[in-house]
C-alpha positions as CSV (number, residue, x, y, z in Angstrom):
1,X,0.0,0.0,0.0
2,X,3.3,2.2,0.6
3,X,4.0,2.1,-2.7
4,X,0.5,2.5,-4.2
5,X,0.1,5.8,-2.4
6,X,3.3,7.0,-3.5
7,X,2.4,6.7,-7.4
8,X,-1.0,8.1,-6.6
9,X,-1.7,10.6,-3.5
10,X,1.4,11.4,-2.5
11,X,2.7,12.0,-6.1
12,X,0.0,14.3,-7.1
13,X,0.6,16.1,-3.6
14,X,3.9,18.8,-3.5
15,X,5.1,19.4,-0.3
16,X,2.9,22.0,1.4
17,X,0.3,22.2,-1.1
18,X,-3.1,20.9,-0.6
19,X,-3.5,17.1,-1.4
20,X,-4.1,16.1,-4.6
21,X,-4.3,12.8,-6.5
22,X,-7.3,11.2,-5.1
23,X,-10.8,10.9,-7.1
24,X,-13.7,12.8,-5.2
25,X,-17.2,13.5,-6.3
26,X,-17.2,16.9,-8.1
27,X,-13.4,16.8,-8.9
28,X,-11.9,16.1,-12.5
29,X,-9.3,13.0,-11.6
30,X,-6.6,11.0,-14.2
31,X,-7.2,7.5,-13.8
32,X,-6.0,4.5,-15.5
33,X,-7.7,1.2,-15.3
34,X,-5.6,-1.8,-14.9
35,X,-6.6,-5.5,-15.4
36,X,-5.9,-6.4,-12.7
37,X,-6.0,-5.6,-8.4
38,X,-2.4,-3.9,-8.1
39,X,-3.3,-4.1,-4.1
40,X,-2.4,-7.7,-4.2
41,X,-0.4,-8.1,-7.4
42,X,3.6,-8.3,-7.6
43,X,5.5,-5.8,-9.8
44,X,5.9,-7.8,-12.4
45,X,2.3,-9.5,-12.1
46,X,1.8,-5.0,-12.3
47,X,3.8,-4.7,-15.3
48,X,1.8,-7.6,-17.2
49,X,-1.6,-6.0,-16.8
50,X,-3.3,-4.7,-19.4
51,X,-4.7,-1.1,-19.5
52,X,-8.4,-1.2,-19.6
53,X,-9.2,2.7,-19.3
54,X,-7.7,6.0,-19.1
55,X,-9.0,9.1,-17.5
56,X,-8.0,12.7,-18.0
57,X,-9.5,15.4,-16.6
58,X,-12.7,13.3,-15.9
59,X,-12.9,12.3,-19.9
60,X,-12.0,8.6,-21.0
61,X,-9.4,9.4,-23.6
62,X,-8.5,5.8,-23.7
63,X,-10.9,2.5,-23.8
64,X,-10.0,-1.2,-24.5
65,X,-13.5,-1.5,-26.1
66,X,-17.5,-0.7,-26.0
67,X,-17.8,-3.8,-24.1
68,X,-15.9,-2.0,-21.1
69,X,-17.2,1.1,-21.4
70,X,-20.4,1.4,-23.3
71,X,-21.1,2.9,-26.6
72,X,-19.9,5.7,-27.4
73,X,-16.4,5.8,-25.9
């Protein structure tokens, strides 16, 4: 989880700023979506997962397919 937080919140966060690099309702977060739960998975078990979606500014700019994210993405 160390490491998890310090690609995510901590990374988005400069020292003495306000934190940033979470997802909130009403905020406009980056996200990728990996295949897999990087919670439990080894680095390289990390490395091998596919990317399912990514998220800029609260638009998908990226999708594997309508199957995993509707029409019209």
């Amino acid at each position: 989880m160390q490491g998890l937080r310090a690609v995510t919140i901590d990374a988005g966060s400069p020292r003495g700023q306000t934190p940033r690099g979470h997802l909130a309702p009403g905020t406009l977060g980056d996200a990728t979506i990996l295949s897999g739960d990087v919670t439990t998975a080894t680095s390289d078990e990390i490395r091998a997962m596919d990317v399912i979606a990514t998220i800029v500014g609260g638009r998908v700019v990226f999708c594997a397919g309508a199957e995993v994210c509707g029409e019209g993405s």
